[in-house]
C-alpha positions as CSV (number, residue, x, y, z in Angstrom):
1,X,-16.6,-10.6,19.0
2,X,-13.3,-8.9,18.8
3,X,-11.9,-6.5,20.9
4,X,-9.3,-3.7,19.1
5,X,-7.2,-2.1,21.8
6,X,-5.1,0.8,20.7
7,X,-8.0,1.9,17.8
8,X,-7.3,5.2,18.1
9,X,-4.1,5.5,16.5
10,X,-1.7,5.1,13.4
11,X,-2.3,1.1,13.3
12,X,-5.4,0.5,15.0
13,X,-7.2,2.7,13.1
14,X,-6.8,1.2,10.1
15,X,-7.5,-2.1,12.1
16,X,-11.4,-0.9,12.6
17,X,-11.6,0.5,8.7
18,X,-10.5,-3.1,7.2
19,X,-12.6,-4.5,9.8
20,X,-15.6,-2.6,8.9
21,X,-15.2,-3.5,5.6
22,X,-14.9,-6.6,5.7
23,X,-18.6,-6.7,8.1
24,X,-17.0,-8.0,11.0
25,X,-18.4,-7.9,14.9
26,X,-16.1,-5.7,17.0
27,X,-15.2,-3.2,19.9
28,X,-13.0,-0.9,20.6
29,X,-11.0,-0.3,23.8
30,X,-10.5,3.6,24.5
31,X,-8.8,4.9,27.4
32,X,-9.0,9.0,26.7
33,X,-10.5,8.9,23.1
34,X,-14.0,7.2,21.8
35,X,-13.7,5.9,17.8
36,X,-16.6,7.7,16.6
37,X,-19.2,5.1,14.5
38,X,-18.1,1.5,16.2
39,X,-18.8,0.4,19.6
40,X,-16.4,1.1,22.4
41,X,-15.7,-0.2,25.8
42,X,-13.6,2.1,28.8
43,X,-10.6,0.2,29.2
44,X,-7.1,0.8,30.6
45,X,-4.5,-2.2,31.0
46,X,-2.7,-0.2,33.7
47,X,-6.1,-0.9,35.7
48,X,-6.7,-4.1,36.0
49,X,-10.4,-3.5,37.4
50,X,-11.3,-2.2,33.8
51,X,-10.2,-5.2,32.0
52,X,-12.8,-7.8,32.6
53,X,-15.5,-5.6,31.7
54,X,-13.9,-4.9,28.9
55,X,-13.5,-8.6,27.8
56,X,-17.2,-9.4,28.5
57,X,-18.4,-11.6,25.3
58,X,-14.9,-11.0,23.6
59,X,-13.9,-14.5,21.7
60,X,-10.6,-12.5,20.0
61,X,-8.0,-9.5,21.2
62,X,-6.1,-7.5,18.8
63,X,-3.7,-6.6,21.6
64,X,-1.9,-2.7,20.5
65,X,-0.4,-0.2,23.1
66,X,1.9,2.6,23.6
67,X,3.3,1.3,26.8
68,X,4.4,-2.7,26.0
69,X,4.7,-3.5,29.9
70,X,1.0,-3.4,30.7
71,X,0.0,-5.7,27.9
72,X,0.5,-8.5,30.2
73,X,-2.1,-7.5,31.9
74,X,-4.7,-7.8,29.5
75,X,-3.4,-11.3,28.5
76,X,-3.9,-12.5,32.1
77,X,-7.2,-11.0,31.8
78,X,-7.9,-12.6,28.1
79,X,-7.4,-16.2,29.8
80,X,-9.6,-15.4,32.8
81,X,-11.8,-14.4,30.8
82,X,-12.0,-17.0,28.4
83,X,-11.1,-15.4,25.2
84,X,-9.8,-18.1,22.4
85,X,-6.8,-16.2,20.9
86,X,-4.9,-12.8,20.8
87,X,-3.5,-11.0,17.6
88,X,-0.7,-9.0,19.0
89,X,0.8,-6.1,16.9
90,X,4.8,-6.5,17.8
91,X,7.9,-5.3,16.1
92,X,10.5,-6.7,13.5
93,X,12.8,-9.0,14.8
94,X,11.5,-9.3,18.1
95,X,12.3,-13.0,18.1
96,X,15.9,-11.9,18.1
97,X,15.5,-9.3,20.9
98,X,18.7,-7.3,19.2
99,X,17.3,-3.8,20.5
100,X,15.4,-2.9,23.2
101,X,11.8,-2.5,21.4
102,X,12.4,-6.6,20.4
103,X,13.3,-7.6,23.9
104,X,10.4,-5.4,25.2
105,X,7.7,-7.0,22.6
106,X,9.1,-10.8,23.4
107,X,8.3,-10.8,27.1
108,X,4.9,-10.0,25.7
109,X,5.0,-12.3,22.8
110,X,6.4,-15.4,25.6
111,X,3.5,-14.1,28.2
112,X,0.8,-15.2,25.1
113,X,2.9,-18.1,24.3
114,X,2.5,-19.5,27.9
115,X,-0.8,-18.4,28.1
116,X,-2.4,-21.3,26.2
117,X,-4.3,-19.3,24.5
118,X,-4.2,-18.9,20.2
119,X,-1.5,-16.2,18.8
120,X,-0.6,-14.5,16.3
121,X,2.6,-12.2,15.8
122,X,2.4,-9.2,13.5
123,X,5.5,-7.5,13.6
124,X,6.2,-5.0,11.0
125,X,9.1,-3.0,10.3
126,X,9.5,0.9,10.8
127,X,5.7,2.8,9.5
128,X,5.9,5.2,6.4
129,X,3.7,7.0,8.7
130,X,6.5,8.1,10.9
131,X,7.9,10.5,8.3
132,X,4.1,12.3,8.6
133,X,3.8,12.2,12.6
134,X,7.4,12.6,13.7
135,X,9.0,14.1,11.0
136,X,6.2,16.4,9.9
137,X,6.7,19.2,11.7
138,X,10.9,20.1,10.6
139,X,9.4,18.9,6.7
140,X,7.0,21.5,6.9
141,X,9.2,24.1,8.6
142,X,12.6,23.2,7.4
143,X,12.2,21.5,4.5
144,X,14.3,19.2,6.3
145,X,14.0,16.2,8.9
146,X,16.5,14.3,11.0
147,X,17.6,11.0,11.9
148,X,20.8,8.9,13.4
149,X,19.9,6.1,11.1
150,X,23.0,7.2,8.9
151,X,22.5,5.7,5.1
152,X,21.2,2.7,6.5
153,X,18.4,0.7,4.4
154,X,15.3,0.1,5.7
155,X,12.0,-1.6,4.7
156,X,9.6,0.7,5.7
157,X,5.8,-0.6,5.8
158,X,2.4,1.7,5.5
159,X,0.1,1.1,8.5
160,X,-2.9,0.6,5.9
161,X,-0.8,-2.4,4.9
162,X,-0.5,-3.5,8.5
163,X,-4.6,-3.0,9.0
164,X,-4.9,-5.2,6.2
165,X,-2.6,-7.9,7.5
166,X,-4.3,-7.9,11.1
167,X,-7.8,-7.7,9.6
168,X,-7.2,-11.1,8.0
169,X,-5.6,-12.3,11.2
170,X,-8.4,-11.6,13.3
171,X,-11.0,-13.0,10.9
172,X,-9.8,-15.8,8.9
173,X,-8.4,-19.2,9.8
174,X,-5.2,-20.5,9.6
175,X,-3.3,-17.7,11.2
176,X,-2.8,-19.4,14.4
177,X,0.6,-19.9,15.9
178,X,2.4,-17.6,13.3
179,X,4.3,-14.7,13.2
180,X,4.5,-12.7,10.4
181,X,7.8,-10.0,9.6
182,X,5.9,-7.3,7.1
183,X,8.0,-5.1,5.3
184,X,6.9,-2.6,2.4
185,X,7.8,-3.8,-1.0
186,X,11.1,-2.2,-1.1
187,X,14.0,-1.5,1.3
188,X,15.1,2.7,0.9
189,X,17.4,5.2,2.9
190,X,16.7,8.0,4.1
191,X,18.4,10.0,1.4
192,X,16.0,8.2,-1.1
193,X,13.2,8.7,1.2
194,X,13.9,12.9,1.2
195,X,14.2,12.4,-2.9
196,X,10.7,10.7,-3.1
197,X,9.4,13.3,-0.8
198,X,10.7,16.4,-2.7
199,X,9.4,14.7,-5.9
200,X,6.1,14.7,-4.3
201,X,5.5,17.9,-2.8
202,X,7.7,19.6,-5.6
203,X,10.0,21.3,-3.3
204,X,13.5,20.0,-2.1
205,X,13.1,18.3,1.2
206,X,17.0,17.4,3.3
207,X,17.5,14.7,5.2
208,X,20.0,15.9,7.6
209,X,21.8,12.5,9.6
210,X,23.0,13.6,13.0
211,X,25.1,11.9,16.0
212,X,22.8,9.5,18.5
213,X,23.7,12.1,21.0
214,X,22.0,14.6,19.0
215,X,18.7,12.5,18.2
216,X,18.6,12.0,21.9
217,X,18.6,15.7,22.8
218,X,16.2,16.6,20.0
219,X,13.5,13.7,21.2
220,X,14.1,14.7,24.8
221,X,13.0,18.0,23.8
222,X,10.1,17.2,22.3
223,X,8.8,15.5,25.6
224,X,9.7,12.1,25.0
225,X,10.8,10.3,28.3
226,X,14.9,9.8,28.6
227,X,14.3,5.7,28.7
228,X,12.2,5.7,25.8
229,X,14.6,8.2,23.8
230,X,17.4,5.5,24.6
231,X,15.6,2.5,23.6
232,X,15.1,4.8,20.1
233,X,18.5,5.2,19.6
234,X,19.1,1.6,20.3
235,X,16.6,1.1,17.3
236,X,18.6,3.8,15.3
237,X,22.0,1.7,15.9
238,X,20.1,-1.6,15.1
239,X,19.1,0.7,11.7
240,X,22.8,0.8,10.6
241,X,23.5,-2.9,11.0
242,X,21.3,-3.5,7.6
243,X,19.5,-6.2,9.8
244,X,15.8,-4.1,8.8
245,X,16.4,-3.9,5.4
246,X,15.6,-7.2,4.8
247,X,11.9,-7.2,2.3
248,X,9.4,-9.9,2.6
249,X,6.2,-11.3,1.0
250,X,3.9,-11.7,3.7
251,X,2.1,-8.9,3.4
252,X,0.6,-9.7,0.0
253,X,0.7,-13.7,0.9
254,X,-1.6,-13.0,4.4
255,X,-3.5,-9.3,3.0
256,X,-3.8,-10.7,-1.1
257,X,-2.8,-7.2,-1.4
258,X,0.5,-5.8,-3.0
259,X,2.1,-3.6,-0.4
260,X,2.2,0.0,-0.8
261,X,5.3,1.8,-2.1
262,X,6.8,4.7,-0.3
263,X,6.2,6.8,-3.7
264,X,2.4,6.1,-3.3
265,X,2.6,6.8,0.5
266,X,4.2,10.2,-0.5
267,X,1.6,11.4,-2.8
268,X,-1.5,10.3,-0.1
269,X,0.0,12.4,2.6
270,X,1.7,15.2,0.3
271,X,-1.1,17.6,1.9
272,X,-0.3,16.7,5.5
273,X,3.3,17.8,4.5
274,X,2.8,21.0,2.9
């Protein structure tokens, strides 16, 4: 049995559809929101009370949340409870903890590690999805969205490509004790991510670069905590170093799957955009 935490969102709901296509035995974790059509479980790993339940019968975690900290709770709960191995969604580069999201994910990633129990790292890049759930709003507005990642590169991967990764994780063998970097197929600014876009939805569509100060005020506005907003434009300076540009193969060589192209993503989710 396998327990999906996080199902609810951009990457772990396309965990449960490539797991229910491929026939596997599941459950999801839900703190505020049931996945409607698979079997869920109450569970939040800020309360440790709810975690053993939760575990009951579980042989494999895929371990996703939108607060790292509190993961370590579940992974104390995963040995107690006898689980065999934990799939952890992470981020790029956290081995080199250059930016605050790395260092954040690699306490969590050396928690497992010391564990005892089976791993594996996923840790993708930046999500096309972003553009749709952060940057919607100003695209369908403005006709514009902004970002202090300047003309920096970057290798942005779809979540479906993700799912695909961490359903093969979860279900095959072989994946033990490996970290995988997943990238989309091709490494594009900004600028050429506004081009694609006005291709797609036939209208022009700016990207507008502004100063780290201003990113800060505008994510602070839109009720994201001041911490988290720094750690963001930590990311963002990270961004402009080119070290996230970087494009690999192991989506295709761990999914069988070519990755998808920012082009394709853009046409899928041109009506979320208009």
């Amino acid at each position: 049995m396998i327990l999906v935490t996080g199902a609810a969102g951009t990457v772990g709901s396309e965990v449960v559809k490539e797991l229910k296509g491929r026939g596997a035995s599941f459950k999801v974790g839900y703190r505020n929101r049931r996945t409607p059509g698979v079997d869920g479980v109450a569970i939040d790993l800020e309360k440790p009370e709810t975690l053993a339940p939760a575990l009951r019968g579980v042989e494999t975690v895929f371990l996703l949340s939108s607060s790292v900290a509190p993961e370590r709770n579940l992974v104390a709960a995963a040995k107690a409870a006898g689980v065999k191995r934990i799939v952890k969604l992470s981020v790029w580069g956290a081995a080199d903890e250059g930016f605050a999201f790395g260092r954040w994910h690699r306490a969590v990633e050396r928690a497992i590690e010391a564990s005892g129990l089976a791993w594996t790292f996923l840790r993708p890049n930046g999500f096309m999805q972003n553009v749709v759930n952060f940057m919607g709003t100003t695209i369908k507005s403005q006709n514009a969205f902004y970002h202090s990642a300047g003309d920096a590169k970057i290798s942005h991967v779809d979540a479906r490509d993700i799912g695909a990764v961490a359903a093969r994780a979860l279900t095959d063998a072989g994946h033990e004790g490996k970290a995988y970097a997943l990238s989309g197929p091709e490494s594009l600014s900004y600028s050429e991510i506004a081009a694609t876009l006005s291709k797609a939805l036939g209208r022009e569509i700016r990207y507008v670069a502004v100063s780290d100060e201003d990113y800060k005020k505008g994510a602070m506005a839109a009720g994201i905590p001041e911490p988290y907003a720094e750690a963001l434009i930590d990311l963002n300076r990270h961004y402009r170093t080119g070290q996230l540009s970087q494009v690999t193969g192991e989506v295709r060589a761990v999914s069988g799957r070519d990755p998808i192209r920012f082009e394709q993503f853009a046409r899928d989710h041109a009506a979320a955009l208009r």
